[in-house]
N, C-alpha and C positions, 0 to 999 in steps of 0.2 A: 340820585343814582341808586341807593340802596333800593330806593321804594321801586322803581324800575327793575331792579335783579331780582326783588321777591315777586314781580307781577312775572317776568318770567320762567322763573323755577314752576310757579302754580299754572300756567300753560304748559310747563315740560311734562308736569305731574300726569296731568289733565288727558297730554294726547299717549302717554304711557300706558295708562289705565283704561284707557280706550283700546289701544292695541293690545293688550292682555285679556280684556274683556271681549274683545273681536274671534283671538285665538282660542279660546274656554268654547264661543260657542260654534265656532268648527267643530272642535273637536266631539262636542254634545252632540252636532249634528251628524256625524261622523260613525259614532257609536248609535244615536238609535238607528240610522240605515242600515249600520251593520247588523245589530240587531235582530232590526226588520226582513233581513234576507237571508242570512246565516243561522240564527235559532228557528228551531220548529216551534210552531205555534202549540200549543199545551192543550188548549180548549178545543171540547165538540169534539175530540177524539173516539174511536171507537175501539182500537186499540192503542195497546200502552206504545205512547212514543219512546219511551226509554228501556223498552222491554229488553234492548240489543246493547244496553251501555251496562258493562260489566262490572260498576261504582254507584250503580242504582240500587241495587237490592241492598248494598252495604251502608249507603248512608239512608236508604228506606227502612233498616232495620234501627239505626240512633231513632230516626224520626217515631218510630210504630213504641219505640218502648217510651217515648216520651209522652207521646200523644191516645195511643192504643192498650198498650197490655195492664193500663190499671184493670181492664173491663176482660179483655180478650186473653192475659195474662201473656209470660214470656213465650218465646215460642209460637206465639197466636194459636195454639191450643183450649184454649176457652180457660175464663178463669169465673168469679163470681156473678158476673152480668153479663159476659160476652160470649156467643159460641165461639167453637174451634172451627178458625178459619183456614185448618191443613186437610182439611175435603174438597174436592172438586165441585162438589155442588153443594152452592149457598145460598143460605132461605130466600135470600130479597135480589137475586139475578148473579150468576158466575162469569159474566160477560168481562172484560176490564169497564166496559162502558158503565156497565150496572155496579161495579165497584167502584167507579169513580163518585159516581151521582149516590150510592149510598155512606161513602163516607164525608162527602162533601154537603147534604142537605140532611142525612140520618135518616131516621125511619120513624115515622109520627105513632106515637100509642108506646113504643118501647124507650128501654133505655140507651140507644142510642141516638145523640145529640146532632146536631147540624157541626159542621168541623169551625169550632173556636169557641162555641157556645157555653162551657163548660173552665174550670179552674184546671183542669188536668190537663196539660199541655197548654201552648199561645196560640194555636190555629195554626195551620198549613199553605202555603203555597199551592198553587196547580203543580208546580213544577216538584214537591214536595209529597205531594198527592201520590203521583205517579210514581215517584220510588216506594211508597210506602206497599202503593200494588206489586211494586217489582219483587221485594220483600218478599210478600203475600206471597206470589207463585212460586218464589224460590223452596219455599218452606212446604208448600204443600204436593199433599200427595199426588204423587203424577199417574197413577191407574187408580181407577174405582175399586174400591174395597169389594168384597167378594162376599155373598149373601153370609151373614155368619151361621144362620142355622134357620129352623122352621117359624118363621112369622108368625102363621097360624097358629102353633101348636101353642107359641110364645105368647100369646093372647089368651089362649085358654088358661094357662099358667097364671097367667099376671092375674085375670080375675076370677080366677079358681082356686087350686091348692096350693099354690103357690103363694095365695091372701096377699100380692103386692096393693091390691085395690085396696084393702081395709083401710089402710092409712094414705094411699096414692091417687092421684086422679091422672085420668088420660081422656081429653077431649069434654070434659066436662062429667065425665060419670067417674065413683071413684071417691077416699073418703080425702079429709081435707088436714087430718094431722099431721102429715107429710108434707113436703112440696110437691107441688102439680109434674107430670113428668111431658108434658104434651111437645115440649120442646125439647126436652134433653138431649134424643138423642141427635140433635142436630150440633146442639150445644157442648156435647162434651165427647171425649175420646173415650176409645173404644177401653183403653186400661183402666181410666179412669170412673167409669160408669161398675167395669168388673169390682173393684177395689172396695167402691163405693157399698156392693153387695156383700161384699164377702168381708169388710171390715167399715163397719158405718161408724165407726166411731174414728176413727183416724182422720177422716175430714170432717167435719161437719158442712148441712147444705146449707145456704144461704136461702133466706124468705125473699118477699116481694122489693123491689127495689125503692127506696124512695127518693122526692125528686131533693128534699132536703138534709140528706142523713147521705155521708158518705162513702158509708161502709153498712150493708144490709145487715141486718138482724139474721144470726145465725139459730140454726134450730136446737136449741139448749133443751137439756130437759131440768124438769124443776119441780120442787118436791115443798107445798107450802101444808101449816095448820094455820087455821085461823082462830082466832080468841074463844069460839063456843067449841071448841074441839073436832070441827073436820075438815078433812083430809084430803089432797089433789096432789094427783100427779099428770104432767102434762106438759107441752111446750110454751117457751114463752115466745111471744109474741111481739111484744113491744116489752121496754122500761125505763125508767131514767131514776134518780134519786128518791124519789116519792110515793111510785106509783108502779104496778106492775098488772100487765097482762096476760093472760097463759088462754092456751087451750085445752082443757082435760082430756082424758084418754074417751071421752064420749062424746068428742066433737062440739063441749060445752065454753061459751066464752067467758070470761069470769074477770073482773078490776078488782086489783085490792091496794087498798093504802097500807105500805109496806111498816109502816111503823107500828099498827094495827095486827099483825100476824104473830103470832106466838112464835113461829120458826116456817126458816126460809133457807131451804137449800138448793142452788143450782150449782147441774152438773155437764160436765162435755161427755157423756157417756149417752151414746145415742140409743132413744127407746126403739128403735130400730133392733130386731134380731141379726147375729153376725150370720150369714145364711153360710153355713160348711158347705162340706161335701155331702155328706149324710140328709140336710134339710133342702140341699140344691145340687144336685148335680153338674158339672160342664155341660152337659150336652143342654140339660133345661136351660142353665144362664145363658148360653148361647141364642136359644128358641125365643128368650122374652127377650133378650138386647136386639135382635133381627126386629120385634115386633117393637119395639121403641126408636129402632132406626126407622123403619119404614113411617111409625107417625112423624117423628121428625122433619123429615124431609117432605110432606106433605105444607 
């Protein structure tokens, strides 16, 4: 008898577990039907499917500072590697379509990554994607900015009396102790570019991005002698404990092993002139910002 009551119970067991397992996948089945006919499909969109959900922008905004504004900064404003994506028109397509596919595969040659490819955020969802665009529209400017001043005259400026060229490049002409500005004005806000002229030492700009260095090398200036007694002043370039790079005020490259230098001073004081009023008027920063939006956006 015992051994009969235990063959029983492991039959009770048996057809229990069946029936539980039977119910699970109803209900599996259940849910992706629903799923399948009740959720919009995410993909191959052309516009944002959740352009109309009013919890989109606000958890597309958790998502962007998690996965976005190390590069594009808060706000999506443009920060060290990312332009500012509160303009209506953006370099690599303003479509949602073309913002889907450029955060989602990146943009080959720059620093932007295919979405998850990077330590800064875990990657996104489709569904995730799309609030992050919701985000994006929320924040940006809904009219196009308004010519700021004379393009033209602002080119003349840039690489005339104004000497921005000495140390700036635009499009490939232009000197090189500066950062290139060929993208700025795409990249950065319109306060943010004035600020930058009239007080160049309160931010400093960030150099080339690299693909293994976190955080770009900022444009320090730096004041070394060397053991025979001469003399440089100039940007640095790269450094690390050992070893230092600069560029001199004459566009010269120069290594030196830091233990080797007699004296080594760097500073956050940008060889940058502070451009006033007196050495720049509004009306001129105006003329050369019109002519660095217009390359920008090119």
């Amino acid at each position: 008898m015992p051994v009969l009551n235990k063959s029983y119970k492991i039959q009770r067991f048996r057809r229990e577990f069946q029936r539980v397992a039977l119910r699970c996948l109803g209900f599996a089945i259940f849910a992706m039907l629903f799923a399948r006919f009740t959720v919009p499909n995410l993909l191959g969109q052309d516009q944002n499917p959740l352009a109309n959900d009013p919890q989109a922008s606000k958890l597309g905004e958790f998502q962007f500072r998690s996965n976005c504004a190390f590069c594009h900064g808060l706000g999506a404003r443009g920060g060290g590697r990312g332009p500012d994506l509160t303009r209506a028109q953006k370099r690599h397509g303003s479509s949602d379509a073309d913002l889907f596919r450029t955060i989602n595969e990146g943009v080959p040659g720059t620093a932007m990554p295919p979405n998850g490819a990077t330590q800064q955020g875990v990657g996104m969802t489709d569904t995730e994607i799309w609030q992050v665009i919701a985000y994006i529209r929320s924040v940006q400017v809904k009219a196009p900015a308004q010519p700021l001043g004379d393009a033209a005259h602002g080119k003349q400026l840039f690489f005339g009396t104004a000497a921005c060229s000495t140390c700036h490049m635009i499009a490939g002409k232009g000197g090189r102790l500066g950062p290139d500005l060929t993208t700025t004005g795409s990249a950065r806000a319109t306060d943010y570019l004035v600020d930058s002229v009239r007080y160049p030492s309160r931010r400093l700009a960030q150099g080339i991005s690299e693909a293994m260095k976190e955080f770009s090398q900022e444009y320090e200036t730096v004041k070394v002698e060397t053991a025979d007694g001469q003399k440089f002043t100039g940007v640095v370039l790269n450094e690390d404990h050992f070893t230092l790079q600069m560029m001199d005020l004459r566009e010269q490259l120069h290594l030196f092993e830091r233990d080797k230098l007699r004296s080594y001073e760097k500073s956050r004081e940008s060889l940058m002139p502070a451009y006033d009023q007196k050495m720049l008027s509004d009306k001129d920063l105006q003329d050369i910002l019109a002519f660095l939006l217009g390359v920008g956006a090119k």
